[in-house]
N, C-alpha and C positions, 0 to 999 in steps of 0.2 A: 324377668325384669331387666338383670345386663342384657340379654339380646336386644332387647327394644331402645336402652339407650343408646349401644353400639350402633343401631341403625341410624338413629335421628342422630348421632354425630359424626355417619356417613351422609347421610340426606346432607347436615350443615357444612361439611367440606366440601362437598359434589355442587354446593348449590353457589359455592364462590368461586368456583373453575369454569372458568369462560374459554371457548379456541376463537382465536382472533391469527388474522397474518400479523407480522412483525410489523407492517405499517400502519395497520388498525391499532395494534397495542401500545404505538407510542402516539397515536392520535388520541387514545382512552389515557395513557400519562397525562400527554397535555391539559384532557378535558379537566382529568384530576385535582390537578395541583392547581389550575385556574380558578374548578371551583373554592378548593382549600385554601388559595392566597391569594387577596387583590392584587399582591403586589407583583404576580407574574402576566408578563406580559410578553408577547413576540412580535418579532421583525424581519422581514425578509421580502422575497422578490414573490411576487403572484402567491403570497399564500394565504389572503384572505378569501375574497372572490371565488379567485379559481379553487382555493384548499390545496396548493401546492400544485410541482408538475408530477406529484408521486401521490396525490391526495390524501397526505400524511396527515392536513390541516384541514382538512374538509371539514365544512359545516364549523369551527368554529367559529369565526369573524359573525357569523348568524349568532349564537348563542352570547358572544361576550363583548360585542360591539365592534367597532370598529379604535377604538382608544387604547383597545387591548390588542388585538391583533391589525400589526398596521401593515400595509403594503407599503414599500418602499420603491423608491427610483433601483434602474439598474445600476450602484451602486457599491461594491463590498465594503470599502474601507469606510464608506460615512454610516453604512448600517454598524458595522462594528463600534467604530467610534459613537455613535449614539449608543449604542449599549454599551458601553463603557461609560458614558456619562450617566445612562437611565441606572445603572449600578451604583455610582460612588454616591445616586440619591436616594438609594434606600429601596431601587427596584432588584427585580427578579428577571433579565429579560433572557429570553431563548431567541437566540439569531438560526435563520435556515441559511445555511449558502445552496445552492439552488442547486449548484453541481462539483464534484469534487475540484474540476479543473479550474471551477470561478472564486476558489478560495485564493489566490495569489494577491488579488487587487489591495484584499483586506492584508497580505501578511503583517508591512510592517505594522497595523495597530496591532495585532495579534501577539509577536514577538518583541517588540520594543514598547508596547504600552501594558496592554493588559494582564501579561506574564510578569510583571518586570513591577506593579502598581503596590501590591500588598507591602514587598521588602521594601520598594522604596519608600511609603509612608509607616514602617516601623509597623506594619497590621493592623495601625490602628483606623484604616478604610477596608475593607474588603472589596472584592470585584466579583459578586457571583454572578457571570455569564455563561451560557451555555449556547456552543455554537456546535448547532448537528448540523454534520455532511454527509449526505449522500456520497459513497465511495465506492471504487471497487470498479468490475469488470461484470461479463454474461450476458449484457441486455440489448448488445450489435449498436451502440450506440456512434457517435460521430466524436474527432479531436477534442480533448478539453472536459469530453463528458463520459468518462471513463479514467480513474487512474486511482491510487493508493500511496495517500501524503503524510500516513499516518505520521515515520519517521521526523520529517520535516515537527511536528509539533510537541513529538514526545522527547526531540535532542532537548529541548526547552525547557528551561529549570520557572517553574512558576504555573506550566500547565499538567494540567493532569486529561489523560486521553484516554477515552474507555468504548469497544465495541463490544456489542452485544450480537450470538450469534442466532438467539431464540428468540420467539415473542413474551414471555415470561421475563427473561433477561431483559428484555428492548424495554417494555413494561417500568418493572421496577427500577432500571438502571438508570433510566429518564427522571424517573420520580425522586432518586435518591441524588440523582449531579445537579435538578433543579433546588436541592435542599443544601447541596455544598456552598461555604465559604469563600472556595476556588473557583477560578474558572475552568471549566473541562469542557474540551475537544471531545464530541460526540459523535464517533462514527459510523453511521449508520449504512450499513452490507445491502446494497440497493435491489440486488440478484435478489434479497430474501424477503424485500416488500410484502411478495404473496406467500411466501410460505403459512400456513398454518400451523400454529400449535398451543396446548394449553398455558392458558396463565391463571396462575392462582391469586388473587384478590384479596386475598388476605394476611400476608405478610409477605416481604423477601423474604428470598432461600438464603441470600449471602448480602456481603457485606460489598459497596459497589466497587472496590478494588480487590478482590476477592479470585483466585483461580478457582476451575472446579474441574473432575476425571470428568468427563465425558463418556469415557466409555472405560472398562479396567483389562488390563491387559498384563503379558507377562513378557511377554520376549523381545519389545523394543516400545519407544514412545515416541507419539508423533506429539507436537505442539502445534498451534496453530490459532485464528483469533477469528472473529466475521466469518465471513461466508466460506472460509478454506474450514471451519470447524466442518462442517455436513460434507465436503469433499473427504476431511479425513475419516469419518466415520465409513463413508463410501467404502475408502480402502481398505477399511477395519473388517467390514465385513466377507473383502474378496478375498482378503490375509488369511484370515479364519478358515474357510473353502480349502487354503491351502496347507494348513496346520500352522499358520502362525498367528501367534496373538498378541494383537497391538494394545497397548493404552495410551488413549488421547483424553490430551488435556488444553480444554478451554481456557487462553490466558482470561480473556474479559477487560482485563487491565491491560491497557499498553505503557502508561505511566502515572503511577509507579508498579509494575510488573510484581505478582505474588510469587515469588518464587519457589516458598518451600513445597509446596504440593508438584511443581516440575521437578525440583534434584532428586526430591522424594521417590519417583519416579523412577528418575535415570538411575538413581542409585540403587533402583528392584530391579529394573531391567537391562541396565549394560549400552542403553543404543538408545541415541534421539537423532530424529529427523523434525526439522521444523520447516511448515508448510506457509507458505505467504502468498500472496497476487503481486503485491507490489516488488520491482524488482530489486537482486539479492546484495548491491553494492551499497555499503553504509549504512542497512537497514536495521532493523527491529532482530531479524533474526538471525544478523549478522552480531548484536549483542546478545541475545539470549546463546548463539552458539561460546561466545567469551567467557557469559557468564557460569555455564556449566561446565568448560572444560577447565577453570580457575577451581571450582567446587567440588567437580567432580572426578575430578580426573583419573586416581585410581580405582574409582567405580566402572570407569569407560571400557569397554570391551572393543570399540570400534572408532572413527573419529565421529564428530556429531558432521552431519551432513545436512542440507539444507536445498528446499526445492522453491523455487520462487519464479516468477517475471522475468524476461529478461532483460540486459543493462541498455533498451533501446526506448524511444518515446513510445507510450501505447501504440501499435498499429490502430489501419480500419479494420473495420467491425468483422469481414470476409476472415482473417489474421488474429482474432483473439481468442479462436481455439488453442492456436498454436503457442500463442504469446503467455495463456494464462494454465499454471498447474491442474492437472486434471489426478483422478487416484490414479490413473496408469503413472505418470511420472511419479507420484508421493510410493507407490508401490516398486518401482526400479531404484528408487534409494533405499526402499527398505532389505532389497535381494542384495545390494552392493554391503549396507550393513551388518546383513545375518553372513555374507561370504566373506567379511574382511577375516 
């Protein structure tokens, strides 16, 4: 008798795990939450018709009209700024910026309006917008259509910025910032559109500002967020080959950053490297290096070192081998680490 129910509540978990790429899993958020709430709705450049230039929106504008998903002029600031307005009236909207680099137009609604709306009316408006960007580097792409802004949005006191590096993650993480109060900066690791991997359908794993190990390790820690997570796993596993054992850990959050599952970490192992695309001046990993040598410091056995982009505009597409961290470079700071 228990054999037979342990099966059939194998059969009912097997039968909510779906594998989807990471850009199908936030196309099934979207479908989601659209069906769950009239009142979400999206905006952006070619992503009705077309379903985006990543076909992340495909086939919705079919399913939920076109009232719901609207195409817009090539515009950023007036999309934003209409979803700032479609919010303070009691909507739900998801803005696409088409490409990391066409998010500039919008900044100032972004940082002087949006960010900035909750405190100045005392909270009692809210602003839940959700603007995913396409970011990052790997696809030989052209100026403008490659880069990593994350920083730029997470300096910003009012947004909250989250990348996902799975399709589980991409999945839930979508469905859980469509449900936030705030607005959140969504950035979506464009290299992993096609990746494949399971998503399970029947709850989150975590909470949407949530870190998670990655992978568990002992003798140093990599960090890292988006598409640099599966580079660092990359390394984790040629470390290993070599007798050394990394643990990497998925921020997820870039604002507000989980930190204890990182000190956690550095304080079992002695040594972090943090891994990023975008480049290393004023960055993301330029504060997580602050914040663990503030925390951690007689834990350190090494200094934290940091593998990143470098301090130049994205090269062409021929040049973004060179320009963007690969495991061989996240693994020559791990040798400079284990030999300090």
């Amino acid at each position: 008798m228990n054999g037979e129910v342990n099966n059939t509540a194998v059969s009912d978990i097997q039968s909510n795990i779906v594998q989807l790429p990471l850009g199908k899993a936030i196309n099934q958020a979207l479908r989601d939450a659209m069906a769950a709430d009239p009142k979400v709705l999206m905006l952006g450049e070619d992503i009705g018709k077309l379903g985006g230039v990543f076909r992340v929106t495909d086939a919705l504008q079919d399913e939920f009209g076109t009232a719901r998903v609207l195409d817009t002029p090539l515009a950023e600031s007036a999309i934003v700024g209409s979803a700032i307005g479609l919010a303070m009236r009691g909507y739900k909207p998801v803005v696409e910026i088409q490409f990391d680099g066409f998010v500039y137009p919008a900044f100032n609604q972004i940082v002087s309006q949006l960010a900035k709306l909750r405190a100045r009316l005392y909270g009692r408006v809210t602003v839940p917008v959700v603007i995913r960007i396409p970011y990052g580097g790997h696809i030989g792409a052209v100026e403008h259509h490659q880069e990593s802004p994350e920083a730029y949005f997470a300096h910003t006191a009012g947004l909250r910025v989250v990348a996902p590096s799975n399709s589980n993650d991409a999945y839930w993480m979508m469905r859980q910032a469509i449900e936030s109060a705030d607005p959140i900066v969504f950035m979506e690791p464009k290299s992993k559109y096609w990746q494949k991997g399971d998503v399970d359908l029947t709850a989150p794993a975590a909470d949407l500002h949530s870190a998670r190990i990655a992978r568990q390790g002992t003798d140093a820690t990599v960090a890292a967020w988006g598409a640099m997570v599966t580079t660092a796993l990359q390394a984790a596993q040629i470390a290993e080959t070599e007798g050394t054992s990394l643990e990497v850990i998925d921020l997820r959050s870039l604002s507000p950053i989980n930190y204890e599952p990182l000190l956690d970490s550095v304080r079992k192992t002695g040594r972090l490297v943090v891994a990023q695309e975008a480049s290393g001046n004023v960055s993301i990993g330029s504060e997580i290096t602050a914040t663990v040598a503030e925390h951690c410091f007689y834990s350190l056995q090494a200094p934290v070192l940091r593998v990143s982009g470098y301090d130049v505009p994205f090269p062409p597409a021929a040049l973004e081998g060179v320009f963007l961290p690969d495991a061989d470079r996240i693994l020559e700071a791990i040798d400079r680490t284990m030999h300090y």
